[in-house]
Structures are given as structure tokens and as C-alpha cells.
C-alpha positions as a Markdown table, in Angstrom:
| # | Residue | x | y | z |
|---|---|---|---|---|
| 1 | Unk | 7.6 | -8.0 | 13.4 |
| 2 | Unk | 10.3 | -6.3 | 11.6 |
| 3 | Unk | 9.6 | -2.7 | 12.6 |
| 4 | Unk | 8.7 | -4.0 | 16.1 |
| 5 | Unk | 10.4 | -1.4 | 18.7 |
| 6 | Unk | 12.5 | -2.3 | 22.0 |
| 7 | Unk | 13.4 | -0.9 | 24.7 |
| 8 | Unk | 16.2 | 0.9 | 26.2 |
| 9 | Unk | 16.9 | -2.2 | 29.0 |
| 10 | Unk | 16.1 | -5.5 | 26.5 |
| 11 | Unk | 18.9 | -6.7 | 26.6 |
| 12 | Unk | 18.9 | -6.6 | 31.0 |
| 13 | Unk | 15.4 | -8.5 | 30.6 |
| 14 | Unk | 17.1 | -11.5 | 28.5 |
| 15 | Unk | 20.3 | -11.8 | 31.3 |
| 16 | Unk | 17.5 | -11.8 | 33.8 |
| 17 | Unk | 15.0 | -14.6 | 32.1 |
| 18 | Unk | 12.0 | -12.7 | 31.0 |
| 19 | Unk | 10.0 | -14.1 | 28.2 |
| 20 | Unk | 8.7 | -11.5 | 25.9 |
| 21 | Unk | 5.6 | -10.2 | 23.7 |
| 22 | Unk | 4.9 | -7.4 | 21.4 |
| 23 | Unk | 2.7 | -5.3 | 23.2 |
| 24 | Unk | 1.3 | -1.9 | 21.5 |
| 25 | Unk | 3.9 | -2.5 | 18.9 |
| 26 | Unk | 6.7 | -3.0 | 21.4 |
| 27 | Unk | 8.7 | -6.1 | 22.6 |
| 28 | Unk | 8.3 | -6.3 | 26.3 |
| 29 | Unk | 9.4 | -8.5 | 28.9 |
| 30 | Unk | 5.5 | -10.1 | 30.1 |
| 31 | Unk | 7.2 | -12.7 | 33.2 |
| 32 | Unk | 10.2 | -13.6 | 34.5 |
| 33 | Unk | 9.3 | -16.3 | 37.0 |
| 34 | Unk | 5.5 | -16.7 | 36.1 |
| 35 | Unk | 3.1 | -14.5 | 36.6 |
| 36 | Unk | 1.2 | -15.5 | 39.3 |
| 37 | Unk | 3.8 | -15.1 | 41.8 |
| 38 | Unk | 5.3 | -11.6 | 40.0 |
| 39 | Unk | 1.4 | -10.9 | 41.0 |
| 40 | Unk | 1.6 | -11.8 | 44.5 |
| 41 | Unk | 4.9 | -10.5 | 45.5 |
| 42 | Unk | 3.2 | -7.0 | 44.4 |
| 43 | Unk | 0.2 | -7.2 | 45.9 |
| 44 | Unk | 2.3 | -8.4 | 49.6 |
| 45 | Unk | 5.6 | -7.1 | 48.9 |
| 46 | Unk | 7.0 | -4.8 | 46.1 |
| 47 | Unk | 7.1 | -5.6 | 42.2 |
| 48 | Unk | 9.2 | -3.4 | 39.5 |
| 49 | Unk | 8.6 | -3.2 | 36.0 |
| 50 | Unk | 9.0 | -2.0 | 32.9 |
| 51 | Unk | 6.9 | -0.2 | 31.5 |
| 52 | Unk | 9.3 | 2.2 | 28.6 |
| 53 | Unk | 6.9 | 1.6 | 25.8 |
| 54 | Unk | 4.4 | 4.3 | 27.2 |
| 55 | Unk | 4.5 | 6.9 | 24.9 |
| 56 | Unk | 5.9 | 10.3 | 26.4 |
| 57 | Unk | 5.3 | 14.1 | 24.6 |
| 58 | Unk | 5.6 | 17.7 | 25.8 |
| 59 | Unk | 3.2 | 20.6 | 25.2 |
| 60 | Unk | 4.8 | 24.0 | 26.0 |
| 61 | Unk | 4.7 | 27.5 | 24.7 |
| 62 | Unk | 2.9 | 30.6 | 26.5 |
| 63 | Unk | -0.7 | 28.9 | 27.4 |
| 64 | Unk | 0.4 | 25.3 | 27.1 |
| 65 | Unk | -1.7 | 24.4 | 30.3 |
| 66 | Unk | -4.9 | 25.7 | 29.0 |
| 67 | Unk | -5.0 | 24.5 | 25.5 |
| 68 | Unk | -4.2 | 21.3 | 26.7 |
| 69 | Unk | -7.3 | 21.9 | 29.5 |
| 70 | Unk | -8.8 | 22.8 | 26.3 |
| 71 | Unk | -9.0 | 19.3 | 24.3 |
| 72 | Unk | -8.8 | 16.6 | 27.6 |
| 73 | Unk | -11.2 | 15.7 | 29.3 |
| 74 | Unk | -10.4 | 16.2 | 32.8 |
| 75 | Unk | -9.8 | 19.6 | 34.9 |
| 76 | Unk | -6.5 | 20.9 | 34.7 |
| 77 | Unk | -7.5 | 23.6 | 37.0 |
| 78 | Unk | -7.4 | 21.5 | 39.7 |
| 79 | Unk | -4.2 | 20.8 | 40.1 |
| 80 | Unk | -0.9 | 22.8 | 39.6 |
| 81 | Unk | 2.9 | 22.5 | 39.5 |
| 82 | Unk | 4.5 | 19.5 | 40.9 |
| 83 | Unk | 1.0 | 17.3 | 40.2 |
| 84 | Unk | -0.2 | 14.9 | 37.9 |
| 85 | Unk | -3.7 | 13.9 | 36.3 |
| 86 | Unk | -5.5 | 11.4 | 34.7 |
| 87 | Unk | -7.2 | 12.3 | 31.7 |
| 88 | Unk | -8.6 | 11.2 | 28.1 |
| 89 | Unk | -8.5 | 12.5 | 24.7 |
| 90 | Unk | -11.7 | 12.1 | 23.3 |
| 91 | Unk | -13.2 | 12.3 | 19.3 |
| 92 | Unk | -16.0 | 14.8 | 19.1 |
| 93 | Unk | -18.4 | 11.6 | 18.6 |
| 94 | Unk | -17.4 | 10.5 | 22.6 |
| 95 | Unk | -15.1 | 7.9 | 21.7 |
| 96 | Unk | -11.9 | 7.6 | 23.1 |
| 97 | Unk | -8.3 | 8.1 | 21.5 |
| 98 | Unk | -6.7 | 7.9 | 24.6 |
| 99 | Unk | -6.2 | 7.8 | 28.3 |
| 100 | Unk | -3.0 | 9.3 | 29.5 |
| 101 | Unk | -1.7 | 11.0 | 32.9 |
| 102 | Unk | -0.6 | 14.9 | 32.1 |
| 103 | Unk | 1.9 | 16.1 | 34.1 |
| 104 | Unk | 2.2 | 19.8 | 35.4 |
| 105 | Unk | 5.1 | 20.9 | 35.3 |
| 106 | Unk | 4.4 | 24.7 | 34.8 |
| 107 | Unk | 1.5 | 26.8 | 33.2 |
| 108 | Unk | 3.9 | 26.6 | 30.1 |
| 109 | Unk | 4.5 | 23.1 | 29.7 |
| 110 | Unk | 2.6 | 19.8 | 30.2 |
| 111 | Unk | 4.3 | 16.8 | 30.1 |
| 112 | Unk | 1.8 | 13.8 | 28.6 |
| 113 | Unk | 2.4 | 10.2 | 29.4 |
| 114 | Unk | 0.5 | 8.4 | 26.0 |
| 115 | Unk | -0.2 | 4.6 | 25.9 |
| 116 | Unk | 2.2 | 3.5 | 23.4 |
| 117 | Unk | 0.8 | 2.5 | 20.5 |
| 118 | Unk | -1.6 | 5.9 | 20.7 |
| 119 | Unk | 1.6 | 8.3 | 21.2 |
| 120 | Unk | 1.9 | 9.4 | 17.6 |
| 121 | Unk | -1.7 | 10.2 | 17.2 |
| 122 | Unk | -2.0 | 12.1 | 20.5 |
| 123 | Unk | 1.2 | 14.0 | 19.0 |
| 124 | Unk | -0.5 | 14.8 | 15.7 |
| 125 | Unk | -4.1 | 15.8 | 17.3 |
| 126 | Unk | -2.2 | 18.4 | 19.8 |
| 127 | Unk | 0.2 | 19.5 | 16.6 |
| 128 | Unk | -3.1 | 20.0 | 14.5 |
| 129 | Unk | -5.0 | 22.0 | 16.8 |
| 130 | Unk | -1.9 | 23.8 | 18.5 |
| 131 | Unk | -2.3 | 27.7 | 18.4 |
| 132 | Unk | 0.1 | 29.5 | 17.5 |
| 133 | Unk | 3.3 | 29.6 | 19.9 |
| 134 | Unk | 2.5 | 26.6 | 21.2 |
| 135 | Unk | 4.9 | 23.3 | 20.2 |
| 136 | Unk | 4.2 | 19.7 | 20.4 |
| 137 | Unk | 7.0 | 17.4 | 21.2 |
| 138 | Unk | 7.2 | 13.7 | 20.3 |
| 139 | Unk | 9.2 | 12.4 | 23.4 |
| 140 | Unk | 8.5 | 9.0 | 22.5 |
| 141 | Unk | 12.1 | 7.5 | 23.5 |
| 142 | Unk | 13.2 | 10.8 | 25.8 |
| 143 | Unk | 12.4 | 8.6 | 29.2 |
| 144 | Unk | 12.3 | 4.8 | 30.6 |
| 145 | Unk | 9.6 | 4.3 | 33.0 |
| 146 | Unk | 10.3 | 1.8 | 35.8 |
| 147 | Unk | 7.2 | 1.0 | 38.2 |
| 148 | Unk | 8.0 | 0.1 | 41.2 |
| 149 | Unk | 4.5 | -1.0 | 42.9 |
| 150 | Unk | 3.6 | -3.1 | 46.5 |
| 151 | Unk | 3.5 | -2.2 | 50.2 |
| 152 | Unk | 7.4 | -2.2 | 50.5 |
| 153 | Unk | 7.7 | 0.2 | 47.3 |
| 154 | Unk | 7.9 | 3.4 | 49.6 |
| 155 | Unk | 10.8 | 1.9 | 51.6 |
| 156 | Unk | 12.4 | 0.4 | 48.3 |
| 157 | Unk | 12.8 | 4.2 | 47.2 |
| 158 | Unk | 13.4 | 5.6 | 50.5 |
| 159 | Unk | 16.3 | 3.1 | 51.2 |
| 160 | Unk | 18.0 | 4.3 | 47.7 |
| 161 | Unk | 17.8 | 8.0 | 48.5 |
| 162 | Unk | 14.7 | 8.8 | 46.4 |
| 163 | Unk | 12.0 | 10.9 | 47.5 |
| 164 | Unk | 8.9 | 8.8 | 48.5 |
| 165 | Unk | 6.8 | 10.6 | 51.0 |
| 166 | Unk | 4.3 | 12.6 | 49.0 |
| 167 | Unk | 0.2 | 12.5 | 47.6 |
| 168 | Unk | -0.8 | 10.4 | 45.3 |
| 169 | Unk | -0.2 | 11.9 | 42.1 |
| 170 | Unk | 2.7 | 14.2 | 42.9 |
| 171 | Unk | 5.6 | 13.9 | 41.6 |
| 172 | Unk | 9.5 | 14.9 | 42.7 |
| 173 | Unk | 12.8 | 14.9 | 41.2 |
| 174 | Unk | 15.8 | 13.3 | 42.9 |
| 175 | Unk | 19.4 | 11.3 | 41.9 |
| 176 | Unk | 20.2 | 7.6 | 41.4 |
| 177 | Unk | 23.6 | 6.3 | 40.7 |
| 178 | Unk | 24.1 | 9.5 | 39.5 |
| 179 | Unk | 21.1 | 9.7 | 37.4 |
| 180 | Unk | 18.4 | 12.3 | 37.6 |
| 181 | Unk | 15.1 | 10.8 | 38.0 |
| 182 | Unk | 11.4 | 11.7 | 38.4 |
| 183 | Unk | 9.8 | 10.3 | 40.7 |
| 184 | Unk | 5.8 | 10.2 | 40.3 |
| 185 | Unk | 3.1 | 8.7 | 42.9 |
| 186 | Unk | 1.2 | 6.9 | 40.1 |
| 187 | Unk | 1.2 | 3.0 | 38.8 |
| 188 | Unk | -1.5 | 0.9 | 37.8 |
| 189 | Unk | -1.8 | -1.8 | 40.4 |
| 190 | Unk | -3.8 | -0.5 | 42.7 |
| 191 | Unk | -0.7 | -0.8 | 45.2 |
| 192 | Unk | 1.2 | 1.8 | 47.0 |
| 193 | Unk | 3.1 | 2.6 | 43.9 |
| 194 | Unk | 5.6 | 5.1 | 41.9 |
| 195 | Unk | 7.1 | 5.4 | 38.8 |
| 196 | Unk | 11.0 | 6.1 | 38.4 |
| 197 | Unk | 12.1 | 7.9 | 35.0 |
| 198 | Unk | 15.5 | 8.4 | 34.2 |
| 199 | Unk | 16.5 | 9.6 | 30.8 |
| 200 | Unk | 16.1 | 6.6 | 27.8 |
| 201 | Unk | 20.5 | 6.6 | 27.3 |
| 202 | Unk | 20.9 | 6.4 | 31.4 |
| 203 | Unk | 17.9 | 4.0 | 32.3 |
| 204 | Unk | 20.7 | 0.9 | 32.8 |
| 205 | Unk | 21.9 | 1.9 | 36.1 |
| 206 | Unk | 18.7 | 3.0 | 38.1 |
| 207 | Unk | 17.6 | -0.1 | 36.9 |
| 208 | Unk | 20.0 | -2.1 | 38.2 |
| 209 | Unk | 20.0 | -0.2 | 41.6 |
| 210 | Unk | 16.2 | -1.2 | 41.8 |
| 211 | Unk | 16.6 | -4.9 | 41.0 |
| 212 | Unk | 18.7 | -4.9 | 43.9 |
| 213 | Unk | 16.9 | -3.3 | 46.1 |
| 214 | Unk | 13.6 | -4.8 | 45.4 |
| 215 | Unk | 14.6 | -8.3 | 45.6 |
| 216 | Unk | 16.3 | -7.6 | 49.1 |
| 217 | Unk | 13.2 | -6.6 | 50.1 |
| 218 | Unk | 11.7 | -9.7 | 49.0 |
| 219 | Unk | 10.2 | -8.2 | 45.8 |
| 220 | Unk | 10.2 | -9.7 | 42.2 |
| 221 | Unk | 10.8 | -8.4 | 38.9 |
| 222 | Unk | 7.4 | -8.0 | 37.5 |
| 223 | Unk | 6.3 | -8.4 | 33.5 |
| 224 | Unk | 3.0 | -7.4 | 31.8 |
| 225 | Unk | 1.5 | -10.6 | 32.3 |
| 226 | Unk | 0.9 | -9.5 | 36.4 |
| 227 | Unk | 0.4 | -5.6 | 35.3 |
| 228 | Unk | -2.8 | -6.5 | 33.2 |
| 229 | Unk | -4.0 | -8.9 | 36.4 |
| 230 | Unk | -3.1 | -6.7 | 38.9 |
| 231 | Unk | -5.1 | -4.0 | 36.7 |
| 232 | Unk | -8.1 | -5.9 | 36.1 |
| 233 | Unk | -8.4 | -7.0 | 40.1 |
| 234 | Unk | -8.8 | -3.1 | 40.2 |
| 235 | Unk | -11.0 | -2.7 | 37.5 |
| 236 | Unk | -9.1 | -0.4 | 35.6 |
| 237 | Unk | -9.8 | 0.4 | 31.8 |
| 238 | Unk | -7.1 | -0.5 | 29.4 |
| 239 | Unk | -7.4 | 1.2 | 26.2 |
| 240 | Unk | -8.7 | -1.0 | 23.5 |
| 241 | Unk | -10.8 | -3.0 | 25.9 |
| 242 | Unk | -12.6 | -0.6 | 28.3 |
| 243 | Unk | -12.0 | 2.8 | 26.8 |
| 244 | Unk | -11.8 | 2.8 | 22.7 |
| 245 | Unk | -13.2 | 5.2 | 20.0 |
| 246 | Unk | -16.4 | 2.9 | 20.5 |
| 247 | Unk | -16.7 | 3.1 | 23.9 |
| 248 | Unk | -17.2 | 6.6 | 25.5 |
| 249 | Unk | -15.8 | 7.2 | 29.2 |
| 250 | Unk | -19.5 | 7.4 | 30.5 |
| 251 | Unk | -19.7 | 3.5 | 29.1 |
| 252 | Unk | -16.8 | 2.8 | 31.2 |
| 253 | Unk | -17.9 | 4.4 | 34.3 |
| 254 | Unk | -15.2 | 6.8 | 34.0 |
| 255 | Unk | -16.8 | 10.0 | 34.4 |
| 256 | Unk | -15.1 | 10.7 | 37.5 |
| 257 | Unk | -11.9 | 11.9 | 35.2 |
| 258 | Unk | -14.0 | 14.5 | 33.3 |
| 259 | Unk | -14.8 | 18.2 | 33.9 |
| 260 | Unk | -18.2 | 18.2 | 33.1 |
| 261 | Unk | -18.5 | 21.9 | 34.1 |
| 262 | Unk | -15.4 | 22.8 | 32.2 |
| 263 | Unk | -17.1 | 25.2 | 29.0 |
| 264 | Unk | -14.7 | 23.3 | 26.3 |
| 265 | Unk | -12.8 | 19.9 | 25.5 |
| 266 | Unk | -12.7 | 17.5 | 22.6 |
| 267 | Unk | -16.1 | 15.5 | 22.8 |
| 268 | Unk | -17.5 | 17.4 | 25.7 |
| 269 | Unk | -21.4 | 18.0 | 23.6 |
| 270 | Unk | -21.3 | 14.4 | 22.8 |
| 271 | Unk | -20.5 | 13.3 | 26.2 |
| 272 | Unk | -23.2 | 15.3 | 28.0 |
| 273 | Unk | -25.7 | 14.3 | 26.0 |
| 274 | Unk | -25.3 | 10.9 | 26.8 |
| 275 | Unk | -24.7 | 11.7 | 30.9 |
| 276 | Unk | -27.8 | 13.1 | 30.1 |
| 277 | Unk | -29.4 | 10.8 | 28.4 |
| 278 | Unk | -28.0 | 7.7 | 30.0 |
| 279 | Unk | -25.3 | 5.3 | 28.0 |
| 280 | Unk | -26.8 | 2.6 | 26.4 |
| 281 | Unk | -23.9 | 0.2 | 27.6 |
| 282 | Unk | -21.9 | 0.1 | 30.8 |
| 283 | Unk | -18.8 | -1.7 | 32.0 |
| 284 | Unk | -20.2 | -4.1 | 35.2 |
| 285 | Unk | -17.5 | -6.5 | 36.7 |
| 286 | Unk | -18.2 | -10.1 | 36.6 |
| 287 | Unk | -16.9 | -13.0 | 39.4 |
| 288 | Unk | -16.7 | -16.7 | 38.1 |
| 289 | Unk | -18.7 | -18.4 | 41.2 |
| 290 | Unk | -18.0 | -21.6 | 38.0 |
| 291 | Unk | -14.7 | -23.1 | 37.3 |
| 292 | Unk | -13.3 | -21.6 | 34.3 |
| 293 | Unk | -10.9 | -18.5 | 33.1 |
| 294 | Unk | -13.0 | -15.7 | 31.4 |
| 295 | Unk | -11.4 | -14.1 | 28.7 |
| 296 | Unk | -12.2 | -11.0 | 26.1 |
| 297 | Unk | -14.9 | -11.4 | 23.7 |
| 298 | Unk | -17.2 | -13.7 | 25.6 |
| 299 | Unk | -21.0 | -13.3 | 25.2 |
| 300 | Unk | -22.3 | -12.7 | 28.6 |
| 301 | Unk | -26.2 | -14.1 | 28.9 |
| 302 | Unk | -29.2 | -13.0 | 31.8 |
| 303 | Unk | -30.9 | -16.4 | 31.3 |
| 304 | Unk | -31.0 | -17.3 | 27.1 |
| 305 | Unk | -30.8 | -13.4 | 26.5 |
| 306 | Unk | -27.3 | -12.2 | 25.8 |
| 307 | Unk | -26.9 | -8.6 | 27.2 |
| 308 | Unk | -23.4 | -8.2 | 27.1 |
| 309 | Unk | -19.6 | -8.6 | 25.7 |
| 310 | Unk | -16.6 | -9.2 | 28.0 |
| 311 | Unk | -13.5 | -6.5 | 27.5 |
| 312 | Unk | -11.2 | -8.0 | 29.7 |
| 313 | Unk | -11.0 | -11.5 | 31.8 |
| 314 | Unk | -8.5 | -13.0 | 33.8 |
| 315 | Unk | -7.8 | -15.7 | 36.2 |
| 316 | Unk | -7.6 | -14.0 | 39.5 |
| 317 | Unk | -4.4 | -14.7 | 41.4 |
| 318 | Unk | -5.5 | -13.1 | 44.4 |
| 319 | Unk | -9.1 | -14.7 | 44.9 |
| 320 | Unk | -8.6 | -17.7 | 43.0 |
| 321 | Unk | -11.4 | -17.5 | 40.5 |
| 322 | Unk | -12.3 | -16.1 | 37.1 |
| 323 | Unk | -12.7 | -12.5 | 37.3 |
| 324 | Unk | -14.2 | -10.1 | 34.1 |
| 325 | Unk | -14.9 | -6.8 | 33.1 |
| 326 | Unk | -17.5 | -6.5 | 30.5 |
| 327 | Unk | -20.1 | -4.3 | 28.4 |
| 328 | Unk | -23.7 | -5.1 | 29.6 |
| 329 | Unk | -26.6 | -3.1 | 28.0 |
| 330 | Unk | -28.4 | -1.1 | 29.8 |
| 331 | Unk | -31.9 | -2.0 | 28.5 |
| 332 | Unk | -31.6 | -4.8 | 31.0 |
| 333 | Unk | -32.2 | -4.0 | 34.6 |
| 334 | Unk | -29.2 | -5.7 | 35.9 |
| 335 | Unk | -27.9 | -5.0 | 39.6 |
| 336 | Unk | -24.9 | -5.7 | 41.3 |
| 337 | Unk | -25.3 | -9.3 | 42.8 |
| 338 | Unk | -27.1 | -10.7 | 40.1 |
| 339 | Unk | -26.6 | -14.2 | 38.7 |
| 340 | Unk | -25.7 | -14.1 | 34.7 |
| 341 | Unk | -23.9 | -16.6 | 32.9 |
| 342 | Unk | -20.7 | -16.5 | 30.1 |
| 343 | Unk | -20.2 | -18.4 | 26.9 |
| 344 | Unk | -16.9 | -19.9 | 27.5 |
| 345 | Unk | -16.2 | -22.1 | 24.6 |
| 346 | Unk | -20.4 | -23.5 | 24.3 |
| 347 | Unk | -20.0 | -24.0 | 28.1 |
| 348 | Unk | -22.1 | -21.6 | 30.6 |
| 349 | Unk | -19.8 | -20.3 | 33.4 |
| 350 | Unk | -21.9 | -18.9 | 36.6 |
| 351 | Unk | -20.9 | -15.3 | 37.2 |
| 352 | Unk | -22.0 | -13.0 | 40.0 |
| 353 | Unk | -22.3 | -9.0 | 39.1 |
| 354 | Unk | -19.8 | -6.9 | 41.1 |
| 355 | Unk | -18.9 | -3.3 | 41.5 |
| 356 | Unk | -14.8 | -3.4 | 41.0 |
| 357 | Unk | -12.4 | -3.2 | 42.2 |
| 358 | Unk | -12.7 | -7.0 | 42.8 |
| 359 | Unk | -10.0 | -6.8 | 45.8 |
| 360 | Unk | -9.1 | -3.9 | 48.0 |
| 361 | Unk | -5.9 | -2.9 | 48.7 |
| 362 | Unk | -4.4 | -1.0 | 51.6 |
| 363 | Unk | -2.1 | 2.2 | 50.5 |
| 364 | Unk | -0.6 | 4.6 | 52.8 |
């Protein structure tokens, strides 16, 4: 624990009650007044977190848009200036080093949002493989990132002067308490969301000007603890769990965020040959119709024949039950709907096969 890293607003989190975790080598604040209703007041009303840890680096030099178009796996062609992406760094094998959003911020520099216990190796990949004239900054500590995320989150920001009418994944710049901020269309709730970044030094006071405003809005600060059930209601991967060097984004249904008619990136051979092919795994979601909380690392069964692991589980705060994503092999002919069971602790939990997101939400 002694080279754990902290944030640039710990000390806030402590005066405001949050109890903390290292996450991705970082203490972060995971609840403040439990997470079930941190949960709900995103999913009804508006939530802000924390969210600094994510790793931040910057690509730029003459061609820094297509060499990093060049070793992700999404299209950066598709978007342009004032636009984001979601997008993976892959091995050459399939696997996954990491899932990050790139932003565009001209065709000579792309700024890379890292999760944040990857951010040094996505720096030293890029650095390795740079050509020359292009430079790869580690930005790690160069911006907080504060979420705010719920139905209310667009009138939270408009209310405080900050631009909030604009696509999902764009992005703006604007002023708070006399900070400059970035204001991107992107979260990980599902939710009607954006992400404020002021500089790391300046973070204090456009945090402080969105605990305000959120709670008068009826909102709650918001810890990890309701961003990884908020996620998994959605069914989105979480590196380590979903997406890892072992499992390839075909495995985790995530071929929508590569350009599979783009001529290069890193792992591109690999990964049509097993679109082609057909992956020998695939991320299903699971919903307890049992009592019981399904965790990571449970054997799922089809009858007394185990066919799968679970990557993520959770009690789901929204629907009241169990919910799960998990790795089922292909080899079985499983369909959505279908009855399979999970080992929780030598007991057999009665799960139902869905396609996630396991609740829809309503964004505008």
C-alpha cells in the first residue's frame, strides 16, 4: 500500500464521508452514503463522481491521428475534431491491453483517456512504435475527471454555465469558477452523462461548484461501488473482467468498436480470423430468477455440464435481483432465454440467459 496513489480531491472525499478502496493502484472514494442509493439517485436523478485515477496521455506530432488509427482498433476516420471514440489497444495474439476513449482534438494530436492501472503501458506501446516526429506524453496527473451522470446531469451543467447541449461523444470547452474545463458527452452509466476535466492543481473548485449543484438538484455524490453496478446493469466490459489479454473483443461482443475494413491496427489478423472463424467463448448476461448475489469467478452449469465462468456479478439495485456477465463456450448451443444454473458457494442459483443491457435507460 505504500506506493498507492491519490488523488488531486482526497482530502474533499474524507470532509464529505466517503469510504475508500485501492482501485487500479489508486485510493478512491467507492460510497458516501451506500451505494444502493448513490445508484438510484443516478439512474432517477443525477450522480457525480470521481473518476481522476483514469489514466490520461497525448499523441501529437505531424500524423499523430493516423498512427494512432494505425495501432487501435476502432476507425478514427470516422470522426474528426471536437469528437471522441471508444477504442481498444490490442496484442497481435487478439487480446486486449486496453480500452480507452481517444479524443480528437486535431489531425496532430489525440488525446487518450487509459484505465488507470494500463496508462503506463499504453504510454510505452505508443512510445515504442512512434515514428519519428511523433511524441508520446504521459499525462497521467495533467487532468481530474468528474462524471456527472443521471437525467438531471444536462441541467446540472447548464445551470452552472457549462456547455451541455451536444452528441454523444462530443466534447466542448467552457469556464467554472474560473477554471477551464472540458466538457465531454461520455460516462459509463448508461445515463445522460458528461465528464468535466479541469486541470489536476484547479480540480478543488469545479468540484465544489458541482457538489452544490448536484445535490440541489436532488443528486448524490456517487463512489465506485454504484459506477461498477450502474455499469454492469448496462453490460459494459471492464477491463480485467470482460476485455483482458485473454479475452479478445470478438469474445466480449465488442466488435462494434473495431474497423474491421481498416487495412492496419495492432491485432487486426488475429482478430479476423476469429470473426471468421467464430470465438470459442462469448460474454452472455445472466439474471438470478434464485435468491442470491452472483459474483466473478463462478462456474456457470447447463444442467451437470459447466459451460461457462462469470466476469462480473452484482446485486442489481434497479431490478432487485442478481445480475451477471459471464464467459459461456460456444460449443454449447445456448440461446437467450435459456435456463442455466451458477455455483454460488456449492449452492445452484437459477439464472435466465439475457442480451444486456439488463435495464434500459432513457437519454436525450
Amino acid at each position: 500500500m505504500s506506493d498507492i496513489q491519490h488523488g488531486p480531491l482526497e482530502e474533499r472525499h474524507r470532509q464529505l464521508g466517503a469510504s475508500f478502496a485501492e482501485f487500479g493502484g489508486w485510493l478512491m472514494p467507492v460510497s458516501y452514503a451506500g451505494t444502493v442509493g448513490e445508484h438510484t439517485a443516478t439512474r432517477t436523478t443525477v450522480g457525480l463522481f470521481d473518476v481522476s485515477h483514469l489514466g490520461k496521455a497525448r499523441v501529437r506530432g505531424p500524423g499523430a491521428a493516423d498512427y494512432v488509427n494505425s495501432a487501435f482498433t476502432n476507425d478514427l476516420r470516422r470522426i474528426g475534431p471536437g469528437s471522441a471514440q471508444y477504442t481498444m489497444c490490442c496484442t497481435e495474439s487478439g487480446g486486449v491491453v486496453d480500452d480507452l476513449i481517444a479524443y480528437y482534438i486535431a489531425d496532430d494530436e489525440i488525446f487518450l483517456v487509459p484505465n488507470a492501472a494500463n496508462n503506463a503501458a499504453m504510454v510505452d506501446l505508443l512510445t515504442r512504435h512512434a515514428p519519428a516526429g511523433i511524441e508520446v506524453i504521459d499525462e497521467h496527473r495533467s487532468h481530474a475527471v468528474l462524471a456527472v451522470q443521471g437525467p438531471k446531469s444536462a441541467d446540472v451543467l447548464t445551470g452552472l454555465g457549462l456547455p451541455a447541449d451536444m452528441d454523444y461523444m462530443a466534447y466542448s470547452d467552457g469556464e467554472l469558477n474560473g477554471v477551464a474545463v472540458r466538457v465531454c458527452r461520455t460516462g459509463y452509466t448508461g445515463e445522460q452523462g458528461y465528464e468535466v476535466l479541469p486541470s489536476w492543481e484547479a480540480a478543488g473548485p469545479v468540484f465544489d461548484a458541482l457538489v452544490d449543484a448536484v445535490t440541489a438538484a436532488g443528486g448524490q455524490l456517487a463512489g465506485l461501488g454504484a459506477r461498477d453496478t450502474l455499469r454492469t446493469e448496462m453490460g459494459y466490459p471492464l477491463h480485467g473482467h470482460e476485455l483482458s489479454l485473454e479475452i479478445s473483443p470478438v469474445q466480449a461482443r465488442c466488435g462494434w468498436a473495431v474497423g474491421w475494413k481498416k487495412d492496419t491496427f495492432w491485432g487486426r489478423d488475429a482478430l479476423l480470423a476469429e470473426k471468421q472463424a467464430g470465438p470459442r467463448r462469448l460474454v452472455r448476461g445472466l439474471k438470478a430468477v434464485d435468491r442470491g448475489v452472483l459474483r466473478a469467478g463462478l462456474t456457470v452449469y447447463d444442467g451437470d455440464a459447466a459451460v461457462g465462468t462469470t466476469t462480473s456479478g452484482t446485486f442489481s439495485p434497479t431490478l432487485k435481483v442478481g445480475i451477471a456477465l459471464a464467459l459461456i463456450d460456444t460449443e454449447h448451443d445456448i440461446a437467450d432465454g435459456a435456463r442455466l444454473s451458477v455455483d454460488v458457494r456449492g449452492r445452484r442459483i437459477g439464472c435466465d440467459v439475457v442480451k444486456p443491457p439488463f435495464v434500459e435507460v432513457k437519454t436525450r
